[in-house]
N, C-alpha and C positions, 0 to 999 in steps of 0.2 A: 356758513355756520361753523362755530367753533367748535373745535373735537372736544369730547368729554374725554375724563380721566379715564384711562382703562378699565380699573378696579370700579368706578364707578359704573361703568359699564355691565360689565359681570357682577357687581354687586357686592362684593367680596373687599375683606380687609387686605392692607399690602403685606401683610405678616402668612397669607392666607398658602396652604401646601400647593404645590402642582396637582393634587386629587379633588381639592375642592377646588382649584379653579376650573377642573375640566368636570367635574360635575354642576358647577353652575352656566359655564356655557351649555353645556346638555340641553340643561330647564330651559334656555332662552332661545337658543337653537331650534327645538320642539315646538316650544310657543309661538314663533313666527317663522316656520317652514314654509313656504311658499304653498307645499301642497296640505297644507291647514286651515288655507284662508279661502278658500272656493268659496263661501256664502258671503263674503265678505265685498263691500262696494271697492271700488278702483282704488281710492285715496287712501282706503283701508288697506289692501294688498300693497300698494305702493309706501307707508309709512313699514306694515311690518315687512317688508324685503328691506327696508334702508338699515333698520334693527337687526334683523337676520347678519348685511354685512360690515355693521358694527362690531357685532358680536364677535365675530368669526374674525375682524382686523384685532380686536385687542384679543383673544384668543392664541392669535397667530405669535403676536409678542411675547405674552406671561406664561405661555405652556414652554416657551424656548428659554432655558436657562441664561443663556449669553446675551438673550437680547433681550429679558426680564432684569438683567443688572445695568444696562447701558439704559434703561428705560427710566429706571431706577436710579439713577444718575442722572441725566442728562431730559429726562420727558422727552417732548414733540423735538425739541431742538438739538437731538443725540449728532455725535459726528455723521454727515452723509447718510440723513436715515433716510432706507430706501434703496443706497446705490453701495460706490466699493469701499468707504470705509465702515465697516461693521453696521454695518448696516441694520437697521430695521428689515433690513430685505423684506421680507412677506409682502405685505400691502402696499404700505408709505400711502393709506386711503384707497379703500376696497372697490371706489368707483370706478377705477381700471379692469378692475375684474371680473367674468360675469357667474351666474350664480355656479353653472357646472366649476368655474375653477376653484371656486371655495366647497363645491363638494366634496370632488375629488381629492382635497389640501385634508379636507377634516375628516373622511368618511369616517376613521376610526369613530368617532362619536357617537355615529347611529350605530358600531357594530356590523357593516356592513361596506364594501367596497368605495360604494360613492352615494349617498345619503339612503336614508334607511325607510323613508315612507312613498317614493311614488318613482322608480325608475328613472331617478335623474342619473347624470354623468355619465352614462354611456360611453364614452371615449376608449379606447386601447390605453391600459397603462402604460406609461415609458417608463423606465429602471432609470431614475437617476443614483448618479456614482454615489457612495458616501462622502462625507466632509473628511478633512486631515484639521488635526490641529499643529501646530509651531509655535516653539518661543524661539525670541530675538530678543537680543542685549544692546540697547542703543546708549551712546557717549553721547556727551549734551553737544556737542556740534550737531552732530546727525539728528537730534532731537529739530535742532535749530534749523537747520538747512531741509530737513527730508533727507531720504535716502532710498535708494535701491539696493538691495539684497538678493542673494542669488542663493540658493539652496540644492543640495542635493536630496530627489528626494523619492523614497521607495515607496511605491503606491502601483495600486491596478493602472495598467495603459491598454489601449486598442491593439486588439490582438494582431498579430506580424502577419499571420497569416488567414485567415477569415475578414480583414480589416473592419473588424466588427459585429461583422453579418451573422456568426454561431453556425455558418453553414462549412460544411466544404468543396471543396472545388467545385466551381460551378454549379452548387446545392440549391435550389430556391425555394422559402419557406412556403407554407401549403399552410391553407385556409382553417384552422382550427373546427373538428367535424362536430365539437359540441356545442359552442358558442357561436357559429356560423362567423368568424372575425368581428364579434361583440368588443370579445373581449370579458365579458361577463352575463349571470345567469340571472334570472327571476323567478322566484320563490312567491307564491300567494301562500294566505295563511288568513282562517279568519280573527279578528278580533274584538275588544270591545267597541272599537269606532267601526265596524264595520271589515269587507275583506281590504286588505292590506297588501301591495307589493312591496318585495324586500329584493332587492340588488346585490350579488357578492360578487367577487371576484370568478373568475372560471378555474374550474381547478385542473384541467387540462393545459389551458397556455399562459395560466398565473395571467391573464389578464391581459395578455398582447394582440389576440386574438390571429395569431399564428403561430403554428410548430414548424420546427425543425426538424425531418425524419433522418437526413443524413448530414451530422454534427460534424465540427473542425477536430479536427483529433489533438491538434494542439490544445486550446482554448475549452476543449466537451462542449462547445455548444453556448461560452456564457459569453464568446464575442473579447472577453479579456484577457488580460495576463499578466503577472507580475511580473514589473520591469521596473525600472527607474529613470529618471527624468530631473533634468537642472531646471526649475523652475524660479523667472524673476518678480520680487513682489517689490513695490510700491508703498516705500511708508512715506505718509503726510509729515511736512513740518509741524512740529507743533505735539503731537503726541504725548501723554501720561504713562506712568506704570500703571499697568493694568490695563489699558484700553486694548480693543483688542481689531486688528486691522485685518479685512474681507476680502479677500484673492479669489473672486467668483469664478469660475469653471478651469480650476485650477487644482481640485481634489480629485481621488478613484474616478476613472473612466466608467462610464454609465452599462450597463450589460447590453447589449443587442443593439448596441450605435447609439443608448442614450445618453443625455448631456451629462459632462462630469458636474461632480460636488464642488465644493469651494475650500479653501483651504483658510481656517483661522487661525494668526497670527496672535498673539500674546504677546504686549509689550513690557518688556523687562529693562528700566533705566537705571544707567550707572549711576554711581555716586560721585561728584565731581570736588576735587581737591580745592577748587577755584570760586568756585558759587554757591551757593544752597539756593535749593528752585522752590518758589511758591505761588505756584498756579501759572502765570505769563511771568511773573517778575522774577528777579533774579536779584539775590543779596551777595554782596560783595563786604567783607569788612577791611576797612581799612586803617592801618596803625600808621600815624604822622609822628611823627620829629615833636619836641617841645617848642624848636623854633618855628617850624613852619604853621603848629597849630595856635603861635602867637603872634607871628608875625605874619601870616598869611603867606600864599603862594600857590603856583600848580604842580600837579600833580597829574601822573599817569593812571589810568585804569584799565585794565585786561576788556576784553571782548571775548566771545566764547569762538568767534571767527578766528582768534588770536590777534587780531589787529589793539591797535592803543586807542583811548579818549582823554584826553586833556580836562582836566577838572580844576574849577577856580576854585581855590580854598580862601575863604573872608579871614582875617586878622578875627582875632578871640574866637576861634571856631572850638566848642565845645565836646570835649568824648561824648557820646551817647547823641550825638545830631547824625541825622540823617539826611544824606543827601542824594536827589532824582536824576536820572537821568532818564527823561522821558525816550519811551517807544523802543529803548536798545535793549528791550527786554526779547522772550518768547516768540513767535508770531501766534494765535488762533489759530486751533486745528481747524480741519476744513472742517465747514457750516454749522460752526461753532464759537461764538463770538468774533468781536472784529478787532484788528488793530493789533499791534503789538505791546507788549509787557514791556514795564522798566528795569534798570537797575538800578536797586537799591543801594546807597552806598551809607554804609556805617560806620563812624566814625568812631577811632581809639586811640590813646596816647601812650605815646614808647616811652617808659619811665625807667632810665638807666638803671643798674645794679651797682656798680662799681664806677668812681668817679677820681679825675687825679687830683693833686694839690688846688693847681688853679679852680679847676674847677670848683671843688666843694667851696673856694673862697666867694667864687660867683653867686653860689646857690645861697650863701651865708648872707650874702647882703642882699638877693634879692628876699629871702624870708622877710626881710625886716622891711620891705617897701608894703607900702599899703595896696597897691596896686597885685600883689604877691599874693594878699589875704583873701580867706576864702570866708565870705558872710554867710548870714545864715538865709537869705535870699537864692542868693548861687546853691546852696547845698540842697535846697527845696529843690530849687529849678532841675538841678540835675537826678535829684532820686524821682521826679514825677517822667521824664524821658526813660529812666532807664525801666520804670513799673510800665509806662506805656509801651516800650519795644515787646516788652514778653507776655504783657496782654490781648496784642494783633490776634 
Protein backbone atom coordinates (compact mmCIF):
# COMPACT_ATOMS: atom_id res chain seq x y z
CA UNK A 1 0.00 0.00 0.00
CA UNK A 2 1.15 3.43 -0.64
CA UNK A 3 2.40 5.73 2.01
CA UNK A 4 0.36 8.76 2.71
CA UNK A 5 1.70 12.29 2.93
CA UNK A 6 3.05 12.84 6.43
CA UNK A 7 1.03 15.97 7.09
CA UNK A 8 -1.79 14.04 5.78
CA UNK A 9 -1.18 11.82 8.38
CA UNK A 10 -1.14 13.99 11.36
CA UNK A 11 -3.58 16.05 9.82
CA UNK A 12 -1.86 19.31 9.79
CA UNK A 13 -0.86 22.01 7.15
CA UNK A 14 2.99 21.96 5.93
CA UNK A 15 3.17 25.62 7.19
CA UNK A 16 2.04 23.82 10.59
CA UNK A 17 4.79 24.72 14.05
CA UNK A 18 6.65 21.88 15.63
CA UNK A 19 3.79 22.35 18.71
CA UNK A 20 1.12 21.64 16.63
CA UNK A 21 2.59 18.87 15.03
CA UNK A 22 3.33 17.23 18.29
CA UNK A 23 0.00 17.93 19.60
CA UNK A 24 -1.73 16.52 16.84
CA UNK A 25 0.33 13.29 17.01
CA UNK A 26 -0.77 13.34 20.80
CA UNK A 27 -4.71 13.25 19.65
CA UNK A 28 -3.89 10.27 17.26
CA UNK A 29 -1.32 8.49 19.36
CA UNK A 30 -4.15 8.38 22.32
CA UNK A 31 -6.87 7.40 19.80
CA UNK A 32 -5.16 4.35 18.74
CA UNK A 33 -2.97 3.18 21.83
CA UNK A 34 -2.98 -0.21 21.69
CA UNK A 35 -4.00 -0.19 25.38
CA UNK A 36 -7.38 1.55 24.09
CA UNK A 37 -8.56 -0.96 22.08
CA UNK A 38 -9.23 -3.89 24.60
CA UNK A 39 -13.18 -4.22 23.51
CA UNK A 40 -12.29 -3.90 20.36
CA UNK A 41 -12.39 -7.05 17.64
CA UNK A 42 -8.79 -8.34 16.19
CA UNK A 43 -9.04 -6.49 12.78
CA UNK A 44 -10.05 -3.53 14.90
CA UNK A 45 -6.87 -3.59 17.05
CA UNK A 46 -4.79 -4.62 14.13
CA UNK A 47 -5.98 -1.49 11.73
CA UNK A 48 -5.53 0.99 14.77
CA UNK A 49 -1.82 -0.44 15.72
CA UNK A 50 -0.94 0.08 11.82
CA UNK A 51 -2.37 3.94 12.50
CA UNK A 52 -0.61 4.15 15.81
CA UNK A 53 2.73 3.30 13.70
CA UNK A 54 1.89 5.65 11.05
CA UNK A 55 1.57 8.12 13.13
CA UNK A 56 4.63 7.88 15.06
CA UNK A 57 6.89 7.13 11.37
CA UNK A 58 5.61 10.62 10.11
CA UNK A 59 5.94 12.09 13.70
CA UNK A 60 9.51 10.70 13.87
CA UNK A 61 10.19 13.06 10.50
CA UNK A 62 8.32 16.48 10.96
CA UNK A 63 9.11 16.81 14.78
CA UNK A 64 13.03 16.61 13.45
CA UNK A 65 14.02 19.87 11.93
CA UNK A 66 16.75 18.42 9.36
CA UNK A 67 14.82 15.70 8.33
CA UNK A 68 11.37 17.90 8.00
CA UNK A 69 13.37 20.01 5.36
CA UNK A 70 14.93 16.89 3.30
CA UNK A 71 11.13 15.69 3.46
CA UNK A 72 10.17 18.87 2.37
CA UNK A 73 12.36 18.66 -0.45
CA UNK A 74 12.77 15.54 -1.65
CA UNK A 75 9.30 13.39 0.02
CA UNK A 76 9.59 9.40 0.08
CA UNK A 77 12.48 9.62 -2.46
CA UNK A 78 14.95 11.91 -0.11
CA UNK A 79 18.85 10.84 -0.64
CA UNK A 80 19.30 7.32 1.22
CA UNK A 81 16.12 7.70 3.32
CA UNK A 82 16.56 5.49 6.03
CA UNK A 83 20.44 4.88 5.92
CA UNK A 84 23.83 7.14 5.75
CA UNK A 85 23.10 9.80 3.64
CA UNK A 86 20.93 12.10 5.84
CA UNK A 87 18.92 10.02 6.16
CA UNK A 88 15.23 9.78 7.19
CA UNK A 89 16.90 7.59 9.76
CA UNK A 90 13.94 7.02 12.15
CA UNK A 91 11.70 4.42 10.52
CA UNK A 92 12.30 4.52 6.53
CA UNK A 93 8.45 2.36 7.52
CA UNK A 94 7.75 1.52 11.17
CA UNK A 95 7.02 -2.22 10.19
CA UNK A 96 10.59 -2.94 11.43
CA UNK A 97 9.82 -1.82 14.46
CA UNK A 98 7.95 -3.12 17.31
CA UNK A 99 5.43 -1.20 19.35
CA UNK A 100 7.97 -0.77 22.54
CA UNK A 101 10.51 0.88 20.06
CA UNK A 102 8.26 3.53 19.09
CA UNK A 103 7.31 3.98 22.81
CA UNK A 104 10.32 4.32 24.12
CA UNK A 105 11.43 7.01 20.63
CA UNK A 106 8.18 8.97 21.71
CA UNK A 107 7.41 8.51 25.39
CA UNK A 108 7.89 12.42 25.66
CA UNK A 109 4.21 12.47 24.25
CA UNK A 110 2.33 10.71 26.93
CA UNK A 111 4.75 12.67 29.49
CA UNK A 112 6.03 9.80 30.90
CA UNK A 113 9.19 7.56 30.12
CA UNK A 114 7.88 5.19 27.71
CA UNK A 115 4.03 5.42 26.94
CA UNK A 116 1.89 6.85 29.37
CA UNK A 117 -1.54 4.54 29.65
CA UNK A 118 -0.48 0.74 30.48
CA UNK A 119 3.18 -0.19 31.32
CA UNK A 120 4.61 -0.51 28.12
CA UNK A 121 8.62 -0.21 27.36
CA UNK A 122 9.87 -1.52 30.18
CA UNK A 123 13.35 -1.77 28.80
CA UNK A 124 16.65 -0.17 30.66
CA UNK A 125 17.36 3.17 28.88
CA UNK A 126 20.59 3.42 27.06
CA UNK A 127 22.22 7.11 26.82
CA UNK A 128 22.80 7.50 23.40
CA UNK A 129 25.70 10.18 22.51
CA UNK A 130 24.44 13.43 21.16
CA UNK A 131 24.68 14.38 17.45
CA UNK A 132 27.66 16.96 16.23
CA UNK A 133 27.01 19.05 13.39
CA UNK A 134 29.77 20.02 10.39
CA UNK A 135 30.07 22.13 7.52
CA UNK A 136 32.09 21.21 4.37
CA UNK A 137 33.12 23.33 1.40
CA UNK A 138 33.06 21.16 -1.73
CA UNK A 139 34.71 22.18 -5.38
CA UNK A 140 32.61 20.84 -8.23
CA UNK A 141 35.25 18.00 -8.93
CA UNK A 142 34.47 16.63 -5.38
CA UNK A 143 30.82 17.47 -6.03
CA UNK A 144 31.45 15.28 -9.22
CA UNK A 145 33.55 12.38 -8.19
CA UNK A 146 32.47 12.10 -4.07
CA UNK A 147 34.89 12.63 -1.72
CA UNK A 148 36.35 11.57 1.54
CA UNK A 149 37.06 14.19 4.15
CA UNK A 150 38.82 13.71 7.27
CA UNK A 151 38.24 15.99 10.26
CA UNK A 152 39.52 16.87 13.46
CA UNK A 153 37.05 16.66 15.80
CA UNK A 154 36.49 17.65 19.66
CA UNK A 155 33.68 15.68 21.07
CA UNK A 156 32.90 13.10 24.13
CA UNK A 157 35.01 9.81 23.61
CA UNK A 158 34.98 6.46 25.74
CA UNK A 159 36.52 6.95 28.80
CA UNK A 160 40.79 5.84 28.87
CA UNK A 161 40.07 4.54 31.96
CA UNK A 162 36.68 2.90 33.08
CA UNK A 163 36.40 2.02 29.19
CA UNK A 164 33.03 3.03 29.47
CA UNK A 165 31.77 1.04 32.34
CA UNK A 166 31.47 4.70 34.90
CA UNK A 167 32.96 2.09 37.44
CA UNK A 168 36.44 1.96 38.87
CA UNK A 169 38.83 -0.52 38.98
CA UNK A 170 37.32 -3.55 39.04
CA UNK A 171 33.88 -1.70 40.37
CA UNK A 172 30.65 -3.81 39.17
CA UNK A 173 27.40 -2.04 38.87
CA UNK A 174 24.74 -3.24 41.43
CA UNK A 175 21.07 -3.79 40.80
CA UNK A 176 19.22 -0.50 41.38
CA UNK A 177 17.29 -1.16 44.98
CA UNK A 178 14.40 0.90 43.73
CA UNK A 179 13.44 -0.24 40.38
CA UNK A 180 14.70 -3.71 41.04
CA UNK A 181 16.84 -3.28 37.39
CA UNK A 182 13.52 -2.00 35.68
CA UNK A 183 14.83 0.60 34.99
CA UNK A 184 11.60 2.51 35.64
CA UNK A 185 8.51 2.99 38.13
CA UNK A 186 4.71 2.70 38.07
CA UNK A 187 2.54 5.08 39.28
CA UNK A 188 -1.50 4.22 39.49
CA UNK A 189 -3.82 7.09 39.75
CA UNK A 190 -7.56 6.89 39.31
CA UNK A 191 -9.17 8.63 36.47
CA UNK A 192 -12.00 9.31 34.28
CA UNK A 193 -11.46 5.92 32.13
CA UNK A 194 -10.97 4.23 35.06
CA UNK A 195 -7.65 3.44 37.42
CA UNK A 196 -4.78 4.08 35.17
CA UNK A 197 -1.00 2.88 35.00
CA UNK A 198 1.61 5.56 34.25
CA UNK A 199 5.49 4.53 33.71
CA UNK A 200 8.38 7.15 34.34
CA UNK A 201 11.68 7.02 34.30
CA UNK A 202 13.46 5.71 37.92
CA UNK A 203 14.82 8.41 39.46
CA UNK A 204 17.47 6.70 41.18
CA UNK A 205 19.37 5.09 38.02
CA UNK A 206 17.74 7.77 35.41
CA UNK A 207 16.46 4.60 33.85
CA UNK A 208 19.52 1.94 33.48
CA UNK A 209 18.35 0.01 36.01
CA UNK A 210 21.83 0.05 37.63
CA UNK A 211 24.10 2.07 39.99
CA UNK A 212 27.44 2.68 40.23
CA UNK A 213 28.53 2.84 44.04
CA UNK A 214 32.05 3.14 43.30
CA UNK A 215 32.59 5.73 40.19
CA UNK A 216 35.85 6.30 37.80
CA UNK A 217 37.34 9.23 39.30
CA UNK A 218 38.42 10.17 35.91
CA UNK A 219 35.13 10.06 33.91
CA UNK A 220 32.68 10.57 37.78
CA UNK A 221 30.83 7.88 36.72
CA UNK A 222 29.48 9.10 33.07
CA UNK A 223 31.80 6.41 31.24
CA UNK A 224 33.08 9.52 29.05
CA UNK A 225 35.53 12.15 28.47
CA UNK A 226 36.52 14.85 26.43
CA UNK A 227 38.96 14.10 23.91
CA UNK A 228 39.34 14.39 20.29
CA UNK A 229 39.23 12.10 17.51
CA UNK A 230 40.12 12.25 13.31
CA UNK A 231 37.11 11.25 12.03
CA UNK A 232 36.40 10.12 8.11
CA UNK A 233 33.14 10.95 6.41
CA UNK A 234 31.91 9.88 3.21
CA UNK A 235 30.38 12.38 0.79
CA UNK A 236 28.26 11.05 -2.12
CA UNK A 237 28.80 12.19 -5.80
CA UNK A 238 26.40 14.11 -6.75
CA UNK A 239 25.45 16.37 -3.66
CA UNK A 240 23.75 20.05 -3.48
CA UNK A 241 24.31 23.04 -1.05
CA UNK A 242 22.37 22.51 1.48
CA UNK A 243 22.00 18.77 1.63
CA UNK A 244 23.08 17.56 4.55
CA UNK A 245 25.33 14.11 4.69
CA UNK A 246 24.73 11.36 8.02
CA UNK A 247 27.97 9.98 9.51
CA UNK A 248 25.97 7.48 11.85
CA UNK A 249 27.89 6.53 15.11
CA UNK A 250 30.28 9.04 14.53
CA UNK A 251 28.99 11.79 17.12
CA UNK A 252 29.52 12.18 21.52
CA UNK A 253 30.23 8.75 22.69
CA UNK A 254 26.97 7.32 24.55
CA UNK A 255 27.39 7.55 28.68
CA UNK A 256 27.73 3.97 30.36
CA UNK A 257 28.91 2.11 26.95
CA UNK A 258 26.03 3.54 24.82
CA UNK A 259 26.02 3.90 21.04
CA UNK A 260 27.38 7.27 20.00
CA UNK A 261 25.23 9.95 18.13
CA UNK A 262 25.88 10.73 14.36
CA UNK A 263 27.47 13.49 13.17
CA UNK A 264 25.63 15.96 10.36
CA UNK A 265 27.52 17.18 7.77
CA UNK A 266 26.18 20.37 5.92
CA UNK A 267 27.06 20.82 2.38
CA UNK A 268 28.51 24.16 1.47
CA UNK A 269 29.39 24.37 -2.56
CA UNK A 270 31.94 26.42 -4.15
CA UNK A 271 31.35 28.60 -6.94
CA UNK A 272 33.11 27.44 -9.96
CA UNK A 273 34.81 29.89 -12.50
CA UNK A 274 34.16 27.37 -15.24
CA UNK A 275 30.40 26.11 -15.03
CA UNK A 276 27.23 27.44 -13.56
CA UNK A 277 25.45 24.06 -11.95
CA UNK A 278 21.70 23.61 -12.46
CA UNK A 279 20.56 20.58 -10.86
CA UNK A 280 22.73 17.59 -12.77
CA UNK A 281 23.53 19.96 -15.85
CA UNK A 282 26.13 22.01 -16.05
CA UNK A 283 26.28 25.28 -18.44
CA UNK A 284 29.39 26.16 -19.98
CA UNK A 285 29.26 29.38 -22.32
CA UNK A 286 31.13 29.49 -24.99
CA UNK A 287 32.59 32.58 -27.16
CA UNK A 288 33.63 31.33 -31.06
CA UNK A 289 35.72 33.32 -33.53
CA UNK A 290 33.41 35.03 -36.46
CA UNK A 291 35.02 32.50 -38.59
CA UNK A 292 34.54 29.65 -36.98
CA UNK A 293 30.78 30.59 -36.10
CA UNK A 294 30.52 30.97 -40.00
CA UNK A 295 32.34 28.57 -41.26
CA UNK A 296 31.94 25.82 -38.92
CA UNK A 297 34.54 23.84 -37.19
CA UNK A 298 35.61 22.00 -33.65
CA UNK A 299 36.15 23.14 -30.92
CA UNK A 300 37.35 22.11 -27.24
CA UNK A 301 35.24 21.99 -24.12
CA UNK A 302 36.61 21.74 -20.40
CA UNK A 303 35.22 18.73 -18.24
CA UNK A 304 34.99 19.50 -14.56
CA UNK A 305 37.49 16.14 -14.43
CA UNK A 306 39.75 18.78 -16.40
CA UNK A 307 39.88 16.50 -19.28
CA UNK A 308 38.74 18.00 -23.09
CA UNK A 309 35.58 17.18 -25.38
CA UNK A 310 35.77 17.91 -28.93
CA UNK A 311 32.45 19.75 -30.07
CA UNK A 312 31.37 19.89 -33.76
CA UNK A 313 30.37 23.46 -34.43
CA UNK A 314 27.77 23.42 -37.94
CA UNK A 315 28.56 26.28 -40.47
CA UNK A 316 25.89 29.47 -39.58
CA UNK A 317 25.92 28.44 -35.90
CA UNK A 318 23.93 31.01 -34.16
CA UNK A 319 24.89 33.29 -30.60
CA UNK A 320 22.16 32.27 -28.37
CA UNK A 321 22.13 28.19 -29.69
CA UNK A 322 22.54 25.82 -27.34
CA UNK A 323 24.27 23.05 -27.49
CA UNK A 324 24.06 19.16 -25.55
CA UNK A 325 26.33 17.33 -24.47
CA UNK A 326 24.53 14.32 -23.20
CA UNK A 327 25.24 12.52 -19.68
CA UNK A 328 28.73 14.69 -19.15
CA UNK A 329 26.89 16.32 -16.78
CA UNK A 330 26.43 15.68 -12.57
CA UNK A 331 25.89 12.05 -11.64
CA UNK A 332 22.48 11.59 -9.20
CA UNK A 333 22.97 11.52 -5.68
CA UNK A 334 22.68 8.33 -4.12
CA UNK A 335 18.84 7.08 -4.35
CA UNK A 336 18.01 9.98 -5.83
CA UNK A 337 17.26 10.07 -9.49
CA UNK A 338 19.31 8.14 -12.24
CA UNK A 339 21.66 8.98 -14.79
CA UNK A 340 23.85 11.75 -15.33
CA UNK A 341 23.36 15.56 -16.10
CA UNK A 342 24.51 17.25 -19.36
CA UNK A 343 26.55 20.03 -20.37
CA UNK A 344 24.99 22.69 -21.60
CA UNK A 345 26.89 24.52 -23.93
CA UNK A 346 25.93 28.25 -25.02
CA UNK A 347 26.87 29.81 -27.56
CA UNK A 348 28.40 33.64 -28.17
CA UNK A 349 30.25 35.59 -30.58
CA UNK A 350 33.57 37.42 -30.19
CA UNK A 351 32.95 40.72 -31.87
CA UNK A 352 36.45 42.55 -32.16
CA UNK A 353 36.89 46.13 -30.80
CA UNK A 354 39.69 47.34 -32.89
CA UNK A 355 40.36 46.35 -36.35
CA UNK A 356 43.36 47.06 -38.96
CA UNK A 357 43.35 48.66 -42.45
CA UNK A 358 42.72 45.44 -44.28
CA UNK A 359 40.55 44.35 -42.12
CA UNK A 360 37.77 47.03 -41.77
CA UNK A 361 38.14 46.77 -45.80
CA UNK A 362 36.96 43.20 -45.47
CA UNK A 363 34.22 44.00 -43.20
CA UNK A 364 33.25 46.89 -45.77
CA UNK A 365 32.54 44.66 -48.44
CA UNK A 366 31.15 41.91 -46.64
CA UNK A 367 28.29 44.65 -45.14
CA UNK A 368 27.26 45.12 -48.72
CA UNK A 369 26.80 41.09 -49.47
CA UNK A 370 23.26 40.07 -48.95
CA UNK A 371 24.45 37.02 -47.42
CA UNK A 372 25.90 39.70 -44.60
CA UNK A 373 22.22 41.01 -43.94
CA UNK A 374 20.50 40.51 -41.17
CA UNK A 375 16.32 40.19 -42.08
CA UNK A 376 13.83 40.57 -39.98
CA UNK A 377 13.23 36.60 -39.71
CA UNK A 378 16.78 36.18 -38.29
CA UNK A 379 16.22 39.08 -35.77
CA UNK A 380 12.84 37.24 -34.50
CA UNK A 381 14.58 33.99 -34.59
CA UNK A 382 17.29 35.25 -32.48
CA UNK A 383 15.31 37.52 -29.77
CA UNK A 384 12.75 34.30 -29.12
CA UNK A 385 16.32 32.00 -28.21
CA UNK A 386 17.63 34.65 -26.16
CA UNK A 387 13.77 35.21 -24.10
CA UNK A 388 13.71 31.36 -24.00
CA UNK A 389 17.46 31.00 -22.29
CA UNK A 390 16.28 33.29 -19.35
CA UNK A 391 12.97 31.81 -19.09
CA UNK A 392 14.30 28.04 -18.13
Amino acid sequence: MAKRDYYEVLGVDKKASAADIKKAYRKIAIKYHPDRQGDKSEAEKKEAEEKFKEAAEAYSVLSDETKRQQYDQFGFNGPNMGGGFDGFGGFGGAGGFSMDDIFSMFGDIFGGHSGGFGGRGGGRTIHRGTDLRLKVHLNLKEVATGVTKKFKVRKDVVCSACHGSGGAAGAKPETCPTCHGSGSVIHQQQSIFGMMQTQSVCPTCQGEGQIIKNKCPRCQGSGVEHGEEVVEINIPAGVQDGMVVNAPGKGNAGHHGGPAGDIKVFIEEEQNSTFIRDGKDLIYNLVLDIPTATLGGEVNIPTVEGGKLRLKIEPGTQPGKTLRLRGKGLPAVQGYGYGNGDILVNINIYIPKTLSRDEKNIMEKLRDSDNFKCDKDTKQNFFDRFSSYFSR
